[in-house]
Structure formats: structure tokens, C-alpha cells
C-alpha positions in Angstrom: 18.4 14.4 -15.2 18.8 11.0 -16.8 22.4 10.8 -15.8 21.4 11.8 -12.3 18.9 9.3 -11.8 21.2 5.9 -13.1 23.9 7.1 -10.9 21.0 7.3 -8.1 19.4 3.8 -9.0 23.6 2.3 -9.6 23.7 2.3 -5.5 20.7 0.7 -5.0 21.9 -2.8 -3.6 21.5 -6.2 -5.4 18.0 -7.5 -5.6 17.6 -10.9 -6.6 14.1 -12.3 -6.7 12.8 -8.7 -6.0 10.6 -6.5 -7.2 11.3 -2.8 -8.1 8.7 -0.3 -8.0 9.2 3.0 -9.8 6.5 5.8 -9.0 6.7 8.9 -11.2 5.0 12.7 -11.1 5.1 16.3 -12.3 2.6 19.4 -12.4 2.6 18.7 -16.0 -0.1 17.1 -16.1 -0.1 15.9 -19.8 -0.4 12.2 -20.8 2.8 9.8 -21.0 4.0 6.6 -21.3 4.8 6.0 -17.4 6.6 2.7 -18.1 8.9 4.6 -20.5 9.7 7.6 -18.6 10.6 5.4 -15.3 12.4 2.3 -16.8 12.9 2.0 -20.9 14.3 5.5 -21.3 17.0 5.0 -18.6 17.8 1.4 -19.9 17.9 -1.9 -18.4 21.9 -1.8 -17.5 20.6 1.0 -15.1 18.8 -1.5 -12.5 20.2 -4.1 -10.6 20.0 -7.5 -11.7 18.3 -10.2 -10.6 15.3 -8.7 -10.3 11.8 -10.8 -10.5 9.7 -8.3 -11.4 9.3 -4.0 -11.9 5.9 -2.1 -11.5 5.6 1.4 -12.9 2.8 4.0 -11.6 2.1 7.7 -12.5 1.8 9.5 -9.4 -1.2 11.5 -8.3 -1.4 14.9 -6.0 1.0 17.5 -4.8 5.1 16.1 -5.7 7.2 15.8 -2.7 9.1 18.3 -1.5 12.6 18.2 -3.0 15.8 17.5 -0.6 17.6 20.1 -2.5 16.4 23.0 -4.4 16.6 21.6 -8.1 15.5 23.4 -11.5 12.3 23.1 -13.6 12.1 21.4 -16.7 10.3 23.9 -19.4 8.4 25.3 -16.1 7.9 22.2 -14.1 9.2 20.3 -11.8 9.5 16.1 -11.9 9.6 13.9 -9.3 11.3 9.7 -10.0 11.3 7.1 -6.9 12.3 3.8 -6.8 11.8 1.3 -3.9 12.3 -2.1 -3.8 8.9 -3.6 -3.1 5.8 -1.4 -2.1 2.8 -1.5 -3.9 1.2 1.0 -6.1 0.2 4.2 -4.0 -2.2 6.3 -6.5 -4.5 3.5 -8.3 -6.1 0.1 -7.4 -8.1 -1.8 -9.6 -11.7 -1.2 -10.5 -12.9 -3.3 -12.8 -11.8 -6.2 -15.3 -11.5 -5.6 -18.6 -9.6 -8.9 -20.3 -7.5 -11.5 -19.3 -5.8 -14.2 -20.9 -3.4 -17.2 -19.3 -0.4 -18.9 -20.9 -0.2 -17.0 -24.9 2.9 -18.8 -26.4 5.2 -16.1 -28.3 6.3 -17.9 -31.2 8.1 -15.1 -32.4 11.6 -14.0 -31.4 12.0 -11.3 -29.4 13.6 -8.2 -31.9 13.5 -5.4 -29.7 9.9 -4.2 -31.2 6.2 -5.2 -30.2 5.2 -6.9 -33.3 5.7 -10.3 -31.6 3.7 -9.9 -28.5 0.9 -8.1 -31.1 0.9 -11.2 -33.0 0.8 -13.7 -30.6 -2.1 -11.8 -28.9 -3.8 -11.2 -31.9 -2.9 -15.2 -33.2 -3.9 -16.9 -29.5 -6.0 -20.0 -29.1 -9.6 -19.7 -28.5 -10.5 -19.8 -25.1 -6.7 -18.3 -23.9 -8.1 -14.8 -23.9 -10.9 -13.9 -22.3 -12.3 -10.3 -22.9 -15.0 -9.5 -20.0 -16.5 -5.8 -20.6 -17.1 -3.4 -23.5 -14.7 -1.0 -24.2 -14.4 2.1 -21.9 -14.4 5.7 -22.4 -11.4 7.6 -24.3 -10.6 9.1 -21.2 -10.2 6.2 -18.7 -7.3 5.0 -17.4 -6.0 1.7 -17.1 -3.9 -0.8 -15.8 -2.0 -3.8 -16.9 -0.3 -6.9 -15.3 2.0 -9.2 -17.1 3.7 -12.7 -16.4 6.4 -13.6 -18.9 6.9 -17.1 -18.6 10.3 -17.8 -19.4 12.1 -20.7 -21.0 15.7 -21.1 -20.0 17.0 -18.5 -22.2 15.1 -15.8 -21.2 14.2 -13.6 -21.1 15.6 -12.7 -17.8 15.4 -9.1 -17.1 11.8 -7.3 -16.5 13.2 -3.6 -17.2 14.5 -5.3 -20.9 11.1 -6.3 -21.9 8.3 -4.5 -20.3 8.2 -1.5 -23.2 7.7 -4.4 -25.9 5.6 -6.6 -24.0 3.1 -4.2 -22.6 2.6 -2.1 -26.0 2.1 -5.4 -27.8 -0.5 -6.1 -25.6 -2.0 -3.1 -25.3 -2.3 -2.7 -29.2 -3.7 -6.5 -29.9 -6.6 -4.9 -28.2 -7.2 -2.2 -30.6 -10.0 -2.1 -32.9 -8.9 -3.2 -36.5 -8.2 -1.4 -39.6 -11.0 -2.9 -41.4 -10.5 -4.3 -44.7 -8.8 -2.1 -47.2 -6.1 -0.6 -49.0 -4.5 0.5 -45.4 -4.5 -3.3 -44.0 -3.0 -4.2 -47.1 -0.2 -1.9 -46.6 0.1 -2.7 -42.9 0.8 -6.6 -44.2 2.8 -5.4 -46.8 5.4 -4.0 -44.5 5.1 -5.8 -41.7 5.4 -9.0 -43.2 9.1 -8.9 -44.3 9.2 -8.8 -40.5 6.9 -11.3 -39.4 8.9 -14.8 -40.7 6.5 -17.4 -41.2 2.9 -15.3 -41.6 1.8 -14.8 -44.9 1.0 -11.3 -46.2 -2.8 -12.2 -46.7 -3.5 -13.9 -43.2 -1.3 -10.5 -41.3 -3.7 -8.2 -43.3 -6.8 -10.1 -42.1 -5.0 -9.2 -38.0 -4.3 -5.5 -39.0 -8.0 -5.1 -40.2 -9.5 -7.4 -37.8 -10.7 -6.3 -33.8 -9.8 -9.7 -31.9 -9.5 -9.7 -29.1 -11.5 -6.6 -28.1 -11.7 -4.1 -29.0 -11.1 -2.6 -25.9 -9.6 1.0 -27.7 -10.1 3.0 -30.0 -8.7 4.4 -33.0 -6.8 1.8 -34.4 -3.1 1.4 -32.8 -1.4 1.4 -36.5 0.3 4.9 -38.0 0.5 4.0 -41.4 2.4 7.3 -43.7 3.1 6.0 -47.0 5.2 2.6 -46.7 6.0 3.6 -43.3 3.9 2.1 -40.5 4.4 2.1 -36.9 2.2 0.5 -33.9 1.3 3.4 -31.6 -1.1 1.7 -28.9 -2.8 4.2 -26.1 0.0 3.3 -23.7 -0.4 6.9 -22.4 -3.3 5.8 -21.0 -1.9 3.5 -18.9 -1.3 4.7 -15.6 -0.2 1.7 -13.4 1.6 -1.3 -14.2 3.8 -4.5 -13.4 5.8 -7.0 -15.6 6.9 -10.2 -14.0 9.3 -13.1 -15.0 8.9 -16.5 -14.0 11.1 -19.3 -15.3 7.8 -21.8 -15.9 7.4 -21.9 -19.7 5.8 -25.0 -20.6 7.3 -26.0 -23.5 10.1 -24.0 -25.9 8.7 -20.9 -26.3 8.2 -18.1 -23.9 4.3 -17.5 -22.7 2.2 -14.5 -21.3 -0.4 -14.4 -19.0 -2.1 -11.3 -17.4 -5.0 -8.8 -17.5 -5.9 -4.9 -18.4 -8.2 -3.6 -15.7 -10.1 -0.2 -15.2 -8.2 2.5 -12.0 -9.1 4.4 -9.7 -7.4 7.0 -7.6 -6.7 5.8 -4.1 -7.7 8.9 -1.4 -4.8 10.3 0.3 
């Protein structure tokens, strides 16, 4: 199916300055990470370049009918489109849950979260505004990013948008709480966080700013091994934008996470 659906998205036509919406749906009505299934899993080369912008939603109600009959996948069907602009169809915004404007990344990007974690969790004061209490387990949300770029990058949305969005979303995790846990967090994140010492990256991992806005905390921690597993499955809607307006020599992030609802058909 994945080989299908690049050969499908390879004729769309060049799209400079545009934005590309992916909607995605299936009877399986399990949780997911909707930005993944529709963009990071097929990989960037698999989108035109040029583009400004993607935005990723799951898909509520009955799928499409198919053009041709096509085979379930362990019972049920799945249903991928792409468009070049459109809007999201399924969810609009309900409510503001944070914001912030302009978070420098310091970091280099290295193809993980931890640098859009740490410079959510290491922003200014005043640069992140948090503006309700955290909601339920079970509501969905939604999340909208400008990267700001410098003038070498990045460029491409569908490159990013896994690491920027799960950074984000797991800065706003409650903390570990201080402890032998945080300490191992620091412990092996810091051979990977140049330039933080292990004491103030185990005072992030157990702190809850900014937020909390979920719940448990977003660190898998097995032994030495630890991995930052933020509630992405929750998010149902989304859009990561690129604009070449960094002020200064780092790239910066602005955007918010806001409470869905369904749009009626």
C-alpha cells in the first residue's frame, strides 16, 4: 500500500508555495499517530517540493467508496487523500489550550524530538502562554506550527513535522518528578543534549513547565533506555508551516494546541 500511495502522490504536480493537505480514515477505529501514517511513514522524497506548508487530519464517518475494489488490511479497509489546499473537513477548533510565539531552537536538528522538547521546555518567560487546565484523557486535540526558518532550513514541512510536533507535544507533559527516574532520564539524554548539564536536564524531565496539559509523563524510561513517547495519538488534526522569517541564527517556533470538535456532515 505504501508503494502504491508514493507512486500516487509522485504525479501530483509541483507545488511551490503550497500547502498539502492529507486526510486519512479506516473502520479501525483505534488511536494513531495521523501525522505519521499520512506523511513521516511514506517519507519526505515522496511529496513535491517546494511546498509551504502540510496539514494532516484523521477522518471521521463512513470511508469513501473505493474506485476499484481493493483488499482489507487485517479486516479493514483504509482510505489516504491528498489535495493541494483545502482545509480540514472533520474537526475545527474548540477551545485554546496554549500558545507560544517565536521559541528559538538552539539545538540542531538530529532527526529526533529532543530539540524541539528542550527549547519548549527551556523558552523565555512570557514566550509560552498556557490558557486552560489540562483536559480529559480522552479529548482530542489539535496543533499548529510555524517553523521559522533561517536560510538553511529547514525547507521541507513533510521532513520535520514528526520531530517538531512530538517535541511539542511532549514539553507539555507533566514531569517526572524528582527522583531516581529523572536522574536517569538526564543521564542518557545528556550525552545528547551538547551544552545542558546533567543536573539542570534532570530538573526538565522532573519538572511540568509549561503545562501540564497531559498526562502520564511522555518519558519511557526501561533500564538505560529512555524514549519520549508524547500522546500524539491524540492528536487528530494538524498543520506545520515554514516561513523563511527567523530573526536571528537559529530557527524559531510559534504556534498553539487547541481542543476539536467534529464538524456535522
Amino acid at each position: 500500500m505504501a508503494a502504491e500511495l508514493r507512486q500516487a502522490i509522485g504525479r501530483l504536480p509541483p507545488a511551490a508555495a503550497a500547502v498539502l493537505t492529507g486526510r486519512y480514515l479506516s473502520t479501525d477505529r483505534s488511536r494513531c499517530d495521523v501525522e505519521n501514517r499520512l506523511f513521516t511513514n511514506l517519507g519526505a522524497s515522496s511529496f513535491p517540493r517546494g511546498l509551504a506548508a502540510i496539514r494532516f487530519e484523521r477522518g471521521t464517518g463512513p470511508l469513501p467508496p473505493p474506485p476499484a475494489p481493493v483488499a482489507s488490511v487485517a479486516g479493514h479497509p483504509y482510505y489516504y487523500s491528498y489535495r493541494l489546499g483545502g482545509v480540514w473537513q472533520s474537526w475545527e477548533p474548540a477551545g485554546l489550550l496554549a500558545r507560544w510565539h517565536r521559541v528559538t531552537r538552539r539545538l540542531a536538528d538530529d532527526g529526533s524530538c529532543r530539540p524541539v522538547w528542550l527549547a519548549m521546555k527551556t523558552a523565555a518567560a512570557g514566550q509560552i502562554e498556557v490558557l486552560a487546565p489540562a483536559p480529559p484523557a480522552s479529548a482530542e486535540f489539535g496543533v499548529r506550527v510555524v517553523i521559522h526558518a533561517t536560510s538553511r532550513g529547514p525547507r521541507q514541512p513533510a521532513v520535520v513535522s514528526e520531530t517538531v510536533v512530538d517535541g511539542i507535544i511532549a514539553a507539555f507533559h507533566v514531569g517526572l518528578g524528582h527522583g531516581p527516574v529523572a536522574a536517569a532520564v538526564a543521564a542518557a539524554m545528556a550525552p545528547r543534549l551538547p551544552g545542558m548539564a546533567e543536573t539542570d536536564i534532570e530538573a526538565l524531565a522532573a519538572g511540568s513547565t509549561p503545562g501540564p496539559l497531559f498526562s502520564p509523563s511522555a518519558f519511557t524510561v526501561k533500564g538505560t533506555y529512555v524514549q519520549i513517547s508524547p500522546c500524539d495519538e491524540r492528536c487528530q488534526a494538524g498543520e506545520v508551516t515554514i516561513r523563511p522569517d527567523a530573526e536571528g541564527q537559529y530557527p524559531q517556533i510559534s504556534g498553539e494546541i487547541f481542543l476539536l470538535r467534529r464538524v456535522s456532515a
